[in-house]
TIFI-245535 format. One record per residue (C-alpha): y, x, z; residue in one letter. Coordinates in steps of 0.2 Angstrom, whole numbers. Example, Ala and Ser with C-alpha at 12.3 -4.5 7.8 and 13.67 -1.06 7.14 Angstrom:
! TIFI-245535
       y       x       z   rest
     -22      62      39      a
      -5      68      36      s
! end
This chain:
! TIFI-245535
       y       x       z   rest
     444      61    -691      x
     455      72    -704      x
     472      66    -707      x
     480      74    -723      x
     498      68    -727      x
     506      75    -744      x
     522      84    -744      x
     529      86    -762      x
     548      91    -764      x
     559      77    -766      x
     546      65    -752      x
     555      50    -741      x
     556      59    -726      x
     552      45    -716      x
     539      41    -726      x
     529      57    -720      x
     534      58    -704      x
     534      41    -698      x
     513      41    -700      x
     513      56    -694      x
     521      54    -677      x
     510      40    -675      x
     494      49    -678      x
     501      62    -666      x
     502      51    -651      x
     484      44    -654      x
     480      63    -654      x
     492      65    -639      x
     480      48    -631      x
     464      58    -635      x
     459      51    -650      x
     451      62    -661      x
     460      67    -675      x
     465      82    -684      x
     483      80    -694      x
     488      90    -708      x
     504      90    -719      x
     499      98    -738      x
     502     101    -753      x
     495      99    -769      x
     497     122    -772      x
     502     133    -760      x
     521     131    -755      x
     532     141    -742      x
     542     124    -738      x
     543     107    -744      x
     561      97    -745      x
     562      79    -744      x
     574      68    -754      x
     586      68    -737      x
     584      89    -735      x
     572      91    -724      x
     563     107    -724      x
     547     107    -719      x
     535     119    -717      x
     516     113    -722      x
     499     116    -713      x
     493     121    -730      x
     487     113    -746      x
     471     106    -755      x
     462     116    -765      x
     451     112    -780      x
     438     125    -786      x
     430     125    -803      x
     434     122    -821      x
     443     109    -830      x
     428      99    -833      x
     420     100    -816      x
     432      99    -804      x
     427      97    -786      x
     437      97    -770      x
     432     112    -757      x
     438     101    -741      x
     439      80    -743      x
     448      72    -728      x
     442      57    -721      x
     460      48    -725      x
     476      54    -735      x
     492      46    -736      x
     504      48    -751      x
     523      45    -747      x
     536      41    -758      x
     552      46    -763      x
     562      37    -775      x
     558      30    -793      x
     571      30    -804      x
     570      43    -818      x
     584      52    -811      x
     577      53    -792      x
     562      65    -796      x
     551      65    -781      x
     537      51    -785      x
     541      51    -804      x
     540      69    -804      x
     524      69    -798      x
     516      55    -809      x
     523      64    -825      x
     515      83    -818      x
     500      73    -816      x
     492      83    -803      x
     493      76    -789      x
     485      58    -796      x
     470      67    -803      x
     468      74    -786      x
     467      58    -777      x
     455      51    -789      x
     443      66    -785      x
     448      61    -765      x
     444      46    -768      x
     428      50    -778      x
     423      61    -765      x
     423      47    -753      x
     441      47    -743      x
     451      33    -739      x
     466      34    -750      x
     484      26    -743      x
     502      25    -749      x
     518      21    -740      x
     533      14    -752      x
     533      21    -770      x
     517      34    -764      x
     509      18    -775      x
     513      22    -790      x
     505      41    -789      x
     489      29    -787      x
     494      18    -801      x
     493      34    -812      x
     477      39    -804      x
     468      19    -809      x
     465      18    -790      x
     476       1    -789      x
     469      -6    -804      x
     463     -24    -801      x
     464     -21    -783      x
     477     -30    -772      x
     490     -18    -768      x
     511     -17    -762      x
     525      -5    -765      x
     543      -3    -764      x
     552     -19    -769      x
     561      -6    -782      x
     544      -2    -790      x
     536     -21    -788      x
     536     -26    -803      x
     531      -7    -811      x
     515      -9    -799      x
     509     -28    -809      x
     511     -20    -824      x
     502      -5    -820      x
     489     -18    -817      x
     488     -20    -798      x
     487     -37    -791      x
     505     -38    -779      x
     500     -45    -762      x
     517     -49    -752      x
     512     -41    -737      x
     520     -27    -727      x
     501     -17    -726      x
     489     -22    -739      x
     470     -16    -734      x
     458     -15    -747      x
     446      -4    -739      x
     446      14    -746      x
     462       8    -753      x
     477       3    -743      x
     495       3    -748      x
     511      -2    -736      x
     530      -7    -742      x
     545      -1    -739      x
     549      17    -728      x
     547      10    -712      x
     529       3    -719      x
     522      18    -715      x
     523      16    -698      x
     517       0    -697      x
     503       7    -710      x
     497      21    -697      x
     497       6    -683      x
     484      -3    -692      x
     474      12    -695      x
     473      16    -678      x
     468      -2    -674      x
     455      -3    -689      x
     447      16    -685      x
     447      15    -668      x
     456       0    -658      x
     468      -9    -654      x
     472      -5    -636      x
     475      15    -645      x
     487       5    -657      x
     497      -7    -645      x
     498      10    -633      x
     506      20    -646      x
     518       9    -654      x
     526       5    -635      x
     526      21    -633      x
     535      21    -649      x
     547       6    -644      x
     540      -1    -659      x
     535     -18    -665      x
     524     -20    -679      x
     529     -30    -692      x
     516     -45    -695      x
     497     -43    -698      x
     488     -33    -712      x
     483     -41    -727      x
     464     -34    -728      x
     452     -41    -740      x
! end
């Protein structure tokens, strides 16, 4: 199973890496996966909204014209982080306004990959119509931004809808990758890495 988790200057650091240490001890257990960090375009280094530099694996490439766009490799799950969503914050509302980066999950998710967001990663879906009439959750800062976007809010911590799931807050995200394991694979994989971890999940998944 290819993991992709997108890096964009201005990301929640935890919001990245939280996943991704969890999907690096399932790894570590013998689960089989395969974890990238990417890009939207080729990028030396990527900051997150804390200044952490990071260096990514590489980046997802489309080839083909404006009208017949098609993506060369198609994960079987990406996560989008967030990172703040005030005007001023840049990060995830720099992304929506480029653009790029939600017609480039919409064509994941076309393609057939499972699409999820930790925090405000939800609105770069919003702008994509991948939450639209589907239950979803965000950042508590970006709630109400989400509605109107036309998600239906569900006041859980992970919301799974399938080939859509979509987690709170930051911290979400870890409790986001946990319930992936779980639902891919098990839960014994899952309850070992989170004490591994020294972590406790945060309630049950709302799943549909």
């Amino acid at each position: 199973m290819h993991v992709d988790i997108i890096l964009f200057d201005g990301f929640d650091t935890l919001d990245a890496i939280g996943p991704f240490e969890v999907f690096g001890h399932a790894r570590s257990m013998g689960a089989p996966l395969e974890i990238s960090l990417v890009t939207v375009e080729s990028q030396s280094s990527v900051h997150s909204s804390h200044g952490l530099e990071v260096v990514p694996d590489g980046f997802l490439t489309r080839v083909g014209d404006d009208d017949s766009l098609r993506i060369e490799r198609s994960p079987a799950l990406v996560i989008v982080p967030g990172g703040g969503w005030r005007v001023e914050d840049g990060g995830v509302r720099q992304q929506v306004s480029d653009g790029r980066l939600p017609s480039l999950m919409r064509d994941l998710h076309r393609a057939g990959s499972t699409i999820a967001s930790v925090c405000t990663g939800a609105m770069v879906l919003a702008e994509a119509g991948l939450t639209d009439g589907r239950p979803a959750i965000t950042h508590r800062s970006a709630i109400d931004d989400l509605r109107d976007s036309g998600a239906e809010i569900v006041d859980s911590r992970v919301v799974d809808d399938g080939d859509l799931v979509t987690a709170g807050g930051i911290t979400a995200g870890i409790d986001l990758a946990l319930h992936l394991l779980e639902r891919e694979f098990d839960e014994e994989l899952s309850t070992s890495v989170a004490a591994v971890m020294e972590y406790e999940a945060q309630g049950s998944a709302y799943q549909t």
